[in-house]
Structure formats: C-alpha cells, structure tokens
N, C-alpha and C positions, 0 to 999 in steps of 0.2 A: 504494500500500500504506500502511494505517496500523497505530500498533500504539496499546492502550490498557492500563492498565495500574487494576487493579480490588482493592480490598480486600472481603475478605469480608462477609460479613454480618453480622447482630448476633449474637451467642451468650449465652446467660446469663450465661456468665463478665463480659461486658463490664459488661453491668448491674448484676452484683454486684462490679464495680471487683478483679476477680484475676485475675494475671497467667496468661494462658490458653499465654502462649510455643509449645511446640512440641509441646505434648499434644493429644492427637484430643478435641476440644470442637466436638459440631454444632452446626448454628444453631438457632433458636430460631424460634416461629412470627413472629416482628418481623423475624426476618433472612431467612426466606423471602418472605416479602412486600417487603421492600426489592428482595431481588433480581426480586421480579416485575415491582416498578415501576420499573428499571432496563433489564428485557428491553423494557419498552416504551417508556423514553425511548431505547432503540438502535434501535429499530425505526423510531420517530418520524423521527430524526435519521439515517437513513443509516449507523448503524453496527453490524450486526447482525455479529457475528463471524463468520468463516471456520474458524478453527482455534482451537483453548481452549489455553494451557498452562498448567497449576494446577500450585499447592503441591501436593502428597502429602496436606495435611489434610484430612479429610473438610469442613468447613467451607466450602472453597475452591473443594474440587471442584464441590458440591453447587450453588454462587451460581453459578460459572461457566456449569452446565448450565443454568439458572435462566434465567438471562440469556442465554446463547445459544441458547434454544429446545429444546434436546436434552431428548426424551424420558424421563425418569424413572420413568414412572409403572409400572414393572415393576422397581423398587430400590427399593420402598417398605415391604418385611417387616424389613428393619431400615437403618441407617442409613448413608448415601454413605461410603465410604472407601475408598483407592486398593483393596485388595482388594475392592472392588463397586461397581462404578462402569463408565458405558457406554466402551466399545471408543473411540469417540471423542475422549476426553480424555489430549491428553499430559501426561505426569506432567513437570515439573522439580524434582530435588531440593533443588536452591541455592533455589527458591523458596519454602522453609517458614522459618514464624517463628522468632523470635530464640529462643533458648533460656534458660529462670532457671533452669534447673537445681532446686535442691531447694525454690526459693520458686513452682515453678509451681502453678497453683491456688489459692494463698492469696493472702489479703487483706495487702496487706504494708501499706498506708493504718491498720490496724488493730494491724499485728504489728510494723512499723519504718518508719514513716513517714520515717526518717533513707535507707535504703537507696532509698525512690523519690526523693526529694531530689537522692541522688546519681546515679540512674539516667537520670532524665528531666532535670533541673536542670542538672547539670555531668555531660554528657556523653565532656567531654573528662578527666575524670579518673574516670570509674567503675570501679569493680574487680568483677567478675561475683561473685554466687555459687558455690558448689562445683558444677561440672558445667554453670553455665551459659556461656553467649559474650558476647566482646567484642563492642565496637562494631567492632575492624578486621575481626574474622571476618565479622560480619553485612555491612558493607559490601565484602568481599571475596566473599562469594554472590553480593551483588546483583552486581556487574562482572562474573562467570563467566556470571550471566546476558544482561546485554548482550551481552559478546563474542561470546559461544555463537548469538545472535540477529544481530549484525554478518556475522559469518562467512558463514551463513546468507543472509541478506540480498544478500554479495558473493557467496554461489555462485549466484544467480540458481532458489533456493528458493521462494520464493515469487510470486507476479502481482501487477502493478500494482493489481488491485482484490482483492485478499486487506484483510482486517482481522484482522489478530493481537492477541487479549486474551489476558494474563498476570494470573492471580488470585493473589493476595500477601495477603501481610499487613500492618497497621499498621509493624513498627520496620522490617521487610525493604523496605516500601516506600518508606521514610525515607532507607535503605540507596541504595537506586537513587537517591535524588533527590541523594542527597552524591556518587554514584559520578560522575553523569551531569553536576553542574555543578561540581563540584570546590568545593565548598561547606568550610569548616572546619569541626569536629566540634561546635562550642560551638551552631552554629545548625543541631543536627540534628532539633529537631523545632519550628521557628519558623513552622512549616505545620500544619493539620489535613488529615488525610487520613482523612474520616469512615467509617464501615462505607456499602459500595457504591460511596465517590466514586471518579473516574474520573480519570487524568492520562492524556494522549497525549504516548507518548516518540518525541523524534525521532533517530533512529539513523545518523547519516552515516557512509560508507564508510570513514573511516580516524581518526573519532573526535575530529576536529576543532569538527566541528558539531553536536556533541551535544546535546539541551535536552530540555524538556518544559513541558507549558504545564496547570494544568486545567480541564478539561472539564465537569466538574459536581461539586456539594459532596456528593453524597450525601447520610446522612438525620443521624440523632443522632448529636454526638459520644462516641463510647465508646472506653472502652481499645479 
C-alpha cells in the first residue's frame, strides 16, 4: 500500500498572488491541464490511485478526479464541489485549507505586505486575522488526518496494493509535513510544494516511523 499526498491545481487566485484559504476557488484551465499531466505521470509510474480522499474544495476534488481517471464528463454544467461531485470521492474535512479569514481573496502583497511577512516569514509568531486559523489549528487537521488514516491502516482497511491519494492544499500540506516529522514551526515552509506536486507519506503502525519523501515537483510555483 502506498499513500501520496497531492496539492491542487493552479486557480486564478494563485496567479493573481491572493490568498485563496478556504473559499471554493476552481481551477483554472492551467490547473486542469497540470492535473492531466499528473494523471499520466501516475499512470507512467505505477501509481494510478485506488481510493481519492479530497478537501471538501471544489478545487481539490476536481484535480483529484483528474488525476485518478474518474469520469467527469457528466459534472460539467457547472463547476466540481463537494455538492456535485462523482459518488466516488471521499470527502475529509480536516483536509481543506488554512483559513484568513477576512483577508481571503485579496491581495495582501498589495494591501499589507507587513501581515504576509508575518504569515509566511515568522511563522512561529503569527497572529491570524479575524476569523482566520492558526498554525496549531492547521497543523492539528493535518495529525487528525494521519491518525484517522493510521487507524485505518491498523484495522486492516485497506490491501497491500491499494494506492491512497489525499488532495490538500498548499499551508495544510505544510501542516502534514510539520505533523509527520516533528519539524519546528520557524521551518514550516523551507519546502515548495508546487500546485500538483506529489509527496509519498509513510504511515507506520504506532507513529514511530513516520516520514515522507517527494515524489515529483509538480509545475509552477504559486501561492
């Protein structure tokens, strides 16, 4: 069994540099096409998914199917989100992005260049916006999501040749790699985890041997 673990695709937001957090932002024709060349570096490579578990975002969902082959083409009168979306995709809630609360959608590079400083820079002392989350909150999703996958794993849920992909987002992704290596907060984003790039997390039975390694860089760097 392996699992992989997948950030969305490109969205306009990305390209226009605003924070997209946890608002329903679909992809964009750049981030359908990443996900398609994704479905075929998995196909290439032996690692075509068994089971999808996506964000809630439409975003997420949508690359997910992308990339695991799942038919869409009858969800195409408006746009993937957990309310329309194939039968096939489990939803995880712990797996939707960070939230900014009242700075989502805007340009904060434009509006307070001081508060991304503090968001991405010194992560270890950020203070959210009104309404958005911490870094302990975010990376306390991502751990709900392992364990909840651990468990699983120790109930003898899935087969040795299952491939489980998990569709995430950029900070929540960041989230899992701090959970999973027990990493300090100041180096929580000393990685790029590009839109589509791929990490494989390794899940051992009582959390000792936890890791993850990546797999491919995916395409442009975007928020």
């Amino acid at each position: 069994m392996r699992i992989l673990l997948v950030r969305h695709g490109q969205t306009d937001l990305n390209v226009q540099k605003r924070l997209q957090g946890s608002s329903e932002i679909p992809l964009n024709a750049r981030g359908r096409q990443q996900a398609s060349l994704t479905h075929e570096y998995v196909v290439e490579n032996g690692l075509l998914p068994t089971k999808v578990i996506s964000s809630p975002l439409g975003r997420a969902i949508e690359t997910g199917c992308i990339i695991a082959g799942i038919d869409i083409s009858g969800f195409k009168e408006k746009e993937i989100t957990r309310d329309y979306m194939p039968d096939s995709i489990e939803i995880d809630n712990d797996l939707i992005e960070m939230s900014f609360g009242i700075y989502e959608k805007r340009n904060m590079g434009q509006e307070n260049p001081k508060f991304l400083h503090e968001c991405f820079d010194r992560p270890d002392g950020y203070n959210p916006p009104k309404d958005g989350e911490c870094y302990d909150e975010v990376v306390a999703r991502a751990g709900n999501v392992v364990e909840r996958l651990r468990k699983r794993i120790n109930a003898g849920e899935f087969s040795k040749d299952d491939i489980i992909m998990l569709v995430s987002h950029g900070a929540l992704s960041h989230g899992m790699f701090e959970y999973i290596k027990k990493t300090p907060r100041e180096k929580y984003w000393n990685v790029d985890f590009n839109n589509c790039a791929i990490a494989e997390l390794f899940i051992s039975a009582d959390g000792n041997g936890d890791d993850y390694k990546f797999i491919s860089d995916g395409f442009e760097k975007n928020w």
